[in-house]
C-alpha positions as CSV (number, residue, x, y, z in Angstrom):
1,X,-9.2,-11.2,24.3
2,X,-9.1,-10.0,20.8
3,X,-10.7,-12.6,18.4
4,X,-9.2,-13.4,15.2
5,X,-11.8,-15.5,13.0
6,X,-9.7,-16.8,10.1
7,X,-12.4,-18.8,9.0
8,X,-13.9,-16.1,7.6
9,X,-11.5,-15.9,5.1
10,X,-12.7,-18.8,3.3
11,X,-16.0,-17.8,3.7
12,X,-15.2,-14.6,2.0
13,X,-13.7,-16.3,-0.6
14,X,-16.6,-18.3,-1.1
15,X,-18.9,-15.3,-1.4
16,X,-16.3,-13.7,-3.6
17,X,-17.0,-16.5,-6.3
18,X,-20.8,-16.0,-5.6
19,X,-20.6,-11.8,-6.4
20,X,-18.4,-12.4,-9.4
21,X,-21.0,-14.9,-10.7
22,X,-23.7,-12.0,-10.3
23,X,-21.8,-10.1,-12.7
24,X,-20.8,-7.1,-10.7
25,X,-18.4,-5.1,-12.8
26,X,-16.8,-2.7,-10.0
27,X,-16.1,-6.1,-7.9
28,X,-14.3,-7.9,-10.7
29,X,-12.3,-5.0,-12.0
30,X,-11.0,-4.7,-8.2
31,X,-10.2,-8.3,-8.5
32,X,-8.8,-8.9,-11.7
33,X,-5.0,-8.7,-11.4
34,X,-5.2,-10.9,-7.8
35,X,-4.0,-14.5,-8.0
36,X,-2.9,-16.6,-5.5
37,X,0.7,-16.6,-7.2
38,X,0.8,-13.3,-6.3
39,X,0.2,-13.5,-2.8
40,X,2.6,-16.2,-2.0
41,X,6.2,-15.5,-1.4
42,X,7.6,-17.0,-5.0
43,X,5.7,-14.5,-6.4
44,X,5.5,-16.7,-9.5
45,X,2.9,-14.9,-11.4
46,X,2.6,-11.1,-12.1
47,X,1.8,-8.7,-14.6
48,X,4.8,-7.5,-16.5
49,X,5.1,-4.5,-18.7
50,X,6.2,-6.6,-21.3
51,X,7.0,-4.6,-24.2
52,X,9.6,-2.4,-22.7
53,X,11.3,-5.1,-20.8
54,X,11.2,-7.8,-23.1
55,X,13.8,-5.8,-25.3
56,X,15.6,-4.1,-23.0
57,X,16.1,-7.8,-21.3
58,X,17.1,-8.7,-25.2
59,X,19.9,-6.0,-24.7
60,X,21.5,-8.0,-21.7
61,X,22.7,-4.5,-20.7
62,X,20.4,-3.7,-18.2
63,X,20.8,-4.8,-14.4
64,X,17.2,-6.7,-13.7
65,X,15.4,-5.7,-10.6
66,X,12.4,-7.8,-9.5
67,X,9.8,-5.0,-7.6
68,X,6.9,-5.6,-5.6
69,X,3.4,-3.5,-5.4
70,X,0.0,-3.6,-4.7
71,X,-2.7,-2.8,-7.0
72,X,-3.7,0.7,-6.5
73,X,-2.8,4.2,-7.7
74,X,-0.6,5.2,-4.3
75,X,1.8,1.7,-5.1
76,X,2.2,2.5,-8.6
77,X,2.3,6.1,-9.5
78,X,6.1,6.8,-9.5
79,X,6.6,3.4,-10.8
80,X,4.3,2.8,-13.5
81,X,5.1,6.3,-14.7
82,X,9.1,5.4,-14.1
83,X,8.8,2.1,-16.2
84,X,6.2,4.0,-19.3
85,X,8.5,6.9,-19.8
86,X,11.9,5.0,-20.3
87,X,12.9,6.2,-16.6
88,X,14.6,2.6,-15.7
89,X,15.8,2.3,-19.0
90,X,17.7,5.7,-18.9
91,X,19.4,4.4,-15.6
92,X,20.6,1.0,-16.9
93,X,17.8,-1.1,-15.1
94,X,15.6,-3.6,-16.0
95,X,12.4,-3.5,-13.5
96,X,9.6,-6.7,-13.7
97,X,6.3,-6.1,-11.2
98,X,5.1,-8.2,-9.0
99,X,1.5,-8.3,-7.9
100,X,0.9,-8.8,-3.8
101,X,-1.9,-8.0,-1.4
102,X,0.0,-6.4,1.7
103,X,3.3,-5.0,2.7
104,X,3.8,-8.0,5.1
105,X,4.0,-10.6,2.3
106,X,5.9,-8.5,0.2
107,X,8.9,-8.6,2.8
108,X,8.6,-12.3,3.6
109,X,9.3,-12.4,-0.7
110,X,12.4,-9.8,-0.2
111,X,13.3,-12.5,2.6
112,X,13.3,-15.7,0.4
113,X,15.5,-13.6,-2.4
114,X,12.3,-13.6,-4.6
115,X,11.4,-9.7,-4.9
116,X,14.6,-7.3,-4.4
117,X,12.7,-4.0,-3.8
118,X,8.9,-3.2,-2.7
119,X,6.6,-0.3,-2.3
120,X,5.0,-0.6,1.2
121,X,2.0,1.8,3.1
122,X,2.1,2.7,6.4
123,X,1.2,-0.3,8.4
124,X,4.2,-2.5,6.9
125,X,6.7,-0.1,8.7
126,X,6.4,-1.4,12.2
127,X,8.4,-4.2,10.6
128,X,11.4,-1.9,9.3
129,X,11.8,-0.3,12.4
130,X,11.8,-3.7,13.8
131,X,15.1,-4.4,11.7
132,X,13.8,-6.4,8.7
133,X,14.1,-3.8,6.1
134,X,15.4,-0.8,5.3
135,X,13.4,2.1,3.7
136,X,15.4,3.8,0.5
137,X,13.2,5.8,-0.8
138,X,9.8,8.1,0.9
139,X,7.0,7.6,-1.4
140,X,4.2,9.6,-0.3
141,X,2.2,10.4,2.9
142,X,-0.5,8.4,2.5
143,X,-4.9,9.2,2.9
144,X,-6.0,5.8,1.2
145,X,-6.9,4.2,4.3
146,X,-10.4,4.2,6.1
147,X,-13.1,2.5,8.5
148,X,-16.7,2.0,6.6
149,X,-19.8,0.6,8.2
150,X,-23.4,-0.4,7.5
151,X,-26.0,1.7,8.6
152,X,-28.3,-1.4,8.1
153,X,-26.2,-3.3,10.7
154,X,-26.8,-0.4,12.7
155,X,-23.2,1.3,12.3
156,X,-23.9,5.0,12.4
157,X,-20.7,5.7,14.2
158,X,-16.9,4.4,15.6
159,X,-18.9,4.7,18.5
160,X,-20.9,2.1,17.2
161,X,-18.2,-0.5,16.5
162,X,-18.7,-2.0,19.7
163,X,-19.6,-5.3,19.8
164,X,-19.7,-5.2,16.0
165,X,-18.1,-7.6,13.4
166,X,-15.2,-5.8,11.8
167,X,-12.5,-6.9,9.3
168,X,-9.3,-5.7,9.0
169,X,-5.4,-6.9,8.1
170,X,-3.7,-7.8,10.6
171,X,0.1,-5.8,10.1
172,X,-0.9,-3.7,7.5
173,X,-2.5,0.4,7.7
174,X,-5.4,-1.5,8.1
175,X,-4.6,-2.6,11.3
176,X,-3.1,1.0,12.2
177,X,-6.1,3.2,10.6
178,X,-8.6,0.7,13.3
179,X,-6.3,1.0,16.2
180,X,-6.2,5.0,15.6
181,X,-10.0,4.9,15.2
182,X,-11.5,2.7,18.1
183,X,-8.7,4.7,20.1
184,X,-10.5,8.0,19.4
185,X,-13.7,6.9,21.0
186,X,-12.1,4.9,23.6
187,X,-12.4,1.8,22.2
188,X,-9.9,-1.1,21.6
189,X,-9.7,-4.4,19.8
190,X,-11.0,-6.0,22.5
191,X,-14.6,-4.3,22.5
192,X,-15.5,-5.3,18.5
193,X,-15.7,-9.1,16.9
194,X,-12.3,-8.6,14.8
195,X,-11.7,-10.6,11.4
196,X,-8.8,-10.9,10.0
197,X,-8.8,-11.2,6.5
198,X,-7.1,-9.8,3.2
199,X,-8.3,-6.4,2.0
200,X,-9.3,-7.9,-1.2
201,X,-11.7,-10.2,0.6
202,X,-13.4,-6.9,2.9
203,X,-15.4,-6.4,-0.6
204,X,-17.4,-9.5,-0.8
205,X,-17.7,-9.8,2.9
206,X,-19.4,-7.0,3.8
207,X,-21.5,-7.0,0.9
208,X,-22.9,-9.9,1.5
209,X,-23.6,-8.8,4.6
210,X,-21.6,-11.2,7.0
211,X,-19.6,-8.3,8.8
212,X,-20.5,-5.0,9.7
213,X,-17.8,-2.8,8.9
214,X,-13.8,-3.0,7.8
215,X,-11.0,-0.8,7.4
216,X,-10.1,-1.6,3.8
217,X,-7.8,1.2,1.9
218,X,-8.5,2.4,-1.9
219,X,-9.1,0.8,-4.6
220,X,-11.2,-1.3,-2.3
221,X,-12.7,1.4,-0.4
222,X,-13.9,3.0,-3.7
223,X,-15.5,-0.3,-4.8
224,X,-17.5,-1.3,-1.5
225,X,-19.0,2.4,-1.5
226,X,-19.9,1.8,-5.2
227,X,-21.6,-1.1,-4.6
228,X,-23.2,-0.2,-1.3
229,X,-24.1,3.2,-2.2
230,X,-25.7,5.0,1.6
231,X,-26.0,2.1,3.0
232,X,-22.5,2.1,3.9
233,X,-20.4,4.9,5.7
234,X,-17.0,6.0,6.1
235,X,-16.3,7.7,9.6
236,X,-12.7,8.4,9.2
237,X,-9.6,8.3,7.0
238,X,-6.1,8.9,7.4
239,X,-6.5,12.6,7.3
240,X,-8.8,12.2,10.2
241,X,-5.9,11.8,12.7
242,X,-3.0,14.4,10.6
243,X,-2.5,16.0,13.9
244,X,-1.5,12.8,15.8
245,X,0.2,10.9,12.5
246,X,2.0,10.8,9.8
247,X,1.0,7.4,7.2
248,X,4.5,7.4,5.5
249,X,4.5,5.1,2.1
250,X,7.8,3.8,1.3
251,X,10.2,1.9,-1.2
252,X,12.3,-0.8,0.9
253,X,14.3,-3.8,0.2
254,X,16.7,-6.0,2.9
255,X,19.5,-4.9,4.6
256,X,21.9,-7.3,3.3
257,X,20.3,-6.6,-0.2
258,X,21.4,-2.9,0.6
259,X,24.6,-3.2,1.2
260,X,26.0,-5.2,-1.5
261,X,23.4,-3.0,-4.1
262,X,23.6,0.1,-3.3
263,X,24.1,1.6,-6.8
264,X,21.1,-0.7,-7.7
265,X,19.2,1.7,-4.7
266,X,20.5,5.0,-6.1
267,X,19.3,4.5,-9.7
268,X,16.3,3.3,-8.9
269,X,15.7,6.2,-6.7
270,X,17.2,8.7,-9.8
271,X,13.9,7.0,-12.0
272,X,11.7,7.4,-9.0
273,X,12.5,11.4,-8.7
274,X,12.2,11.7,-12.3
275,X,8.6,9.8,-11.8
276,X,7.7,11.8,-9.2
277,X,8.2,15.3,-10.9
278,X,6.2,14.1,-14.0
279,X,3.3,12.6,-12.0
280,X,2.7,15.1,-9.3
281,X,1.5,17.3,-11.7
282,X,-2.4,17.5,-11.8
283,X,-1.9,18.1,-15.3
284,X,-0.6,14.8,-16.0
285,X,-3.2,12.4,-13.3
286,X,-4.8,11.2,-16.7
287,X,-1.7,9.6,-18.3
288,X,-0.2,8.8,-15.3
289,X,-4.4,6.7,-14.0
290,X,-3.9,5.4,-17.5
291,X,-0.9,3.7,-16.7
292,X,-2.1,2.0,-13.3
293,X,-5.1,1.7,-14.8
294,X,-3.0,-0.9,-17.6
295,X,-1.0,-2.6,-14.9
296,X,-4.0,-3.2,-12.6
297,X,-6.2,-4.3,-15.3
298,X,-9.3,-2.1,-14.9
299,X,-10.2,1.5,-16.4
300,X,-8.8,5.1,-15.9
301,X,-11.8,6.2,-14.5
302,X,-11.4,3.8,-11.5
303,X,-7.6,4.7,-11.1
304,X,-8.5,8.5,-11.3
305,X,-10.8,8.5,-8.5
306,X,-7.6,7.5,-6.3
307,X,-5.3,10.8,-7.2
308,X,-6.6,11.8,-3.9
309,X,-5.3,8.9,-1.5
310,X,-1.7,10.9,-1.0
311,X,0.4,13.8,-1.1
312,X,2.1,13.5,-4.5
313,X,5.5,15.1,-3.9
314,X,7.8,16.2,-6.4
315,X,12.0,15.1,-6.3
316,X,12.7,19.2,-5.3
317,X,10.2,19.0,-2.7
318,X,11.2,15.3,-1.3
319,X,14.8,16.6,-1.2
320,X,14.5,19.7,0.4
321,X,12.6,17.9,3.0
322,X,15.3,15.5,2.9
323,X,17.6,18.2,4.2
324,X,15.6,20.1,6.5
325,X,14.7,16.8,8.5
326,X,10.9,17.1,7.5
327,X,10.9,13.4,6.5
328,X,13.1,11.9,9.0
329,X,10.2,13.9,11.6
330,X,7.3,11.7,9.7
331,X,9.1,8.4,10.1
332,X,9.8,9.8,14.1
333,X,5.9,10.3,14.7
334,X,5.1,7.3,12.3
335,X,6.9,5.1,14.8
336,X,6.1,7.0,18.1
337,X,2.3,5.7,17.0
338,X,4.0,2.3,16.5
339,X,5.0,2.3,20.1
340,X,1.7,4.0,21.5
341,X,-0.5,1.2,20.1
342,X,2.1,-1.5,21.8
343,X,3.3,-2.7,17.7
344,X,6.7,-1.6,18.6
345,X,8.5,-2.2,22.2
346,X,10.8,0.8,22.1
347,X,12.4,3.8,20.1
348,X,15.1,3.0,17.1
349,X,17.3,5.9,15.8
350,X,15.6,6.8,12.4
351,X,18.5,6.5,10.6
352,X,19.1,2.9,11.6
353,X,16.2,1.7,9.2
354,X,15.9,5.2,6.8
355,X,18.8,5.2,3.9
356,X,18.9,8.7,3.8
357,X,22.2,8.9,2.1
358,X,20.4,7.0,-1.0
359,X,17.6,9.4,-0.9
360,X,20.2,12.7,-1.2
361,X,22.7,11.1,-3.8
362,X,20.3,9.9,-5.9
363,X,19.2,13.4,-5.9
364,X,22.8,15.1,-7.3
């Protein structure tokens, strides 16, 4: 029976305290923006963009429109970019961020009226096709997932998971990126010693040693490596398993919330696109890292070194796969892996959970 050690949560936390005493930089910069506002489902604390929506609030103008993300480059690249270059303000909308942790906690927010859209990854879909929100808007096919493991703890392989102690986040790509993994060697949950813990915490816990290996996804990939240097491995990434599944990142909100605000959906969407065709552009990854890099609280250099962690689509590209069924395909595989790892019971029409008629008049 698959062991879930939420202990070791606290324990985490403890060490956490312990590393940011030590004074290591990549740790805290990782850190900084979490709070444990932020991860509860008021959302009572974030960090705001406060200059542009403190006088476009002052305009009372503007419809507001309380978002929710996750502190890395794949969360905020459309809408960091959206809310620096007067995108929202061109479409009559006041956006305020919201820091949180997971895609999980993000919809139990949407559900207590507290957050009105979010940006999930891939793992947080099972619960859309499940009925309790509806995606509006494809983000990007996400590669910022992966399993790392100590070579010291005698991790040289997924082979090698067996038996071992590994951490993970229980309903997020976390979750799904292990599943996929142990799967490929023909393993399950049931042959390692799983912890389930927050992504934020997989840093201090397996550098201090207490587990062997986690499936954290970037920023906090990037920092473990930094700070393990070869002692610590990664054997696969989302890329690994491109043949077998599509890691769909997507902008949701609540049914009902749909319904009675869909205008809200397609201007939102209308900044998105306009995002999206400024920041897929290689030649604009420094301005757009310097953005995520303000919001997050740590430096560009940090944000850069996650341009590679998805498939950065422009709003001609995203439409014409709109059209030609492309992206109604990857949410069709994304949930057919859903159902092969026993997350979801049985198929759901795509379209029952996918806004697709958002997506295409947002784009006219």
């Amino acid at each position: 029976m698959k062991k879930r050690i939420m202990a070791v949560v606290v324990t985490a936390a403890m060490v956490m305290g312990a590393l940011a005493g030590c004074g290591s930089s990549s740790a805290k910069e990782t850190q900084a923006p979490a709070s444990t506002e932020a991860a509860s489902e008021t959302a009572a604390a974030s960090e705001t963009t406060g200059e542009t929506e403190a006088s476009d609030a002052a305009s009372g103008d503007l419809t507001h429109v309380n978002v929710a993300y996750m502190a890395n480059y794949a969360s905020l690249w459309q809408v960091a970019t959206a809310i620096n270059k007067g995108y929202f303000k061109d479409e009559g909308l006041d956006v305020q961020l919201y820091m949180f942790q997971d895609g999980p906690t993000e919809i139990a927010s949407m559900e207590s009226g507290s957050i009105d859209v979010a940006y999930i990854g891939p793992g947080a879909h099972k619960l859309c096709i499940k009925g309790q929100a509806d995606i509006f808007c494809f983000s990007q096919l996400g590669n910022a997932d992966c399993v790392m493991g100590l070579k010291s703890h005698g991790v040289n392989s997924l082979e090698d998971l067996k038996g071992k102690k590994v951490a993970y986040a229980s309903g997020t790509s976390s979750e799904t990126i292990l599943k996929r993994a142990l799967n490929s060697v023909g393993l399950t949950m049931d042959d390692i010693e799983a912890y389930d813990m927050e992504v934020s915490n997989m840093v201090s816990a397996i550098v201090s040693g207490s587990i062997d290996a986690c499936a954290p996804w970037s920023p906090s990939s990037t920092t473990i490596a930094n700070e393990l240097g070869d002692d610590v491995q990664t054997f696969c990434t989302n890329t690994t398993f491109s043949d077998i599944a599509a890691d769909c990142a997507s902008w949701i909100c609540m049914p009902s919330y749909a319904e009675t605000n869909k205008d809200v959906l397609v201007k939102f969407t209308k900044a998105l696109y306009k995002a999206m065709d400024f920041a897929s552009n290689p030649d604009n990854y420094d301005e757009v890292a310097g953005y995520v890099a303000q919001e997050c609280g740590t430096d560009k250099e940090s944000a850069l070194a996650q341009t590679g962690d998805g498939a950065w689509l422009d709003s001609a590209t995203l439409l014409k796969y709109v059209g030609d069924g492309t992206i109604k395909g990857y949410y069709e595989v994304q949930q057919k892996n859903f159902i092969d790892n026993g997350d979801v019971e049985s198929e759901v029409p795509v379209e029952d959970y996918v806004l697709f008629d958002v997506m295409e008049e947002a784009g006219k």
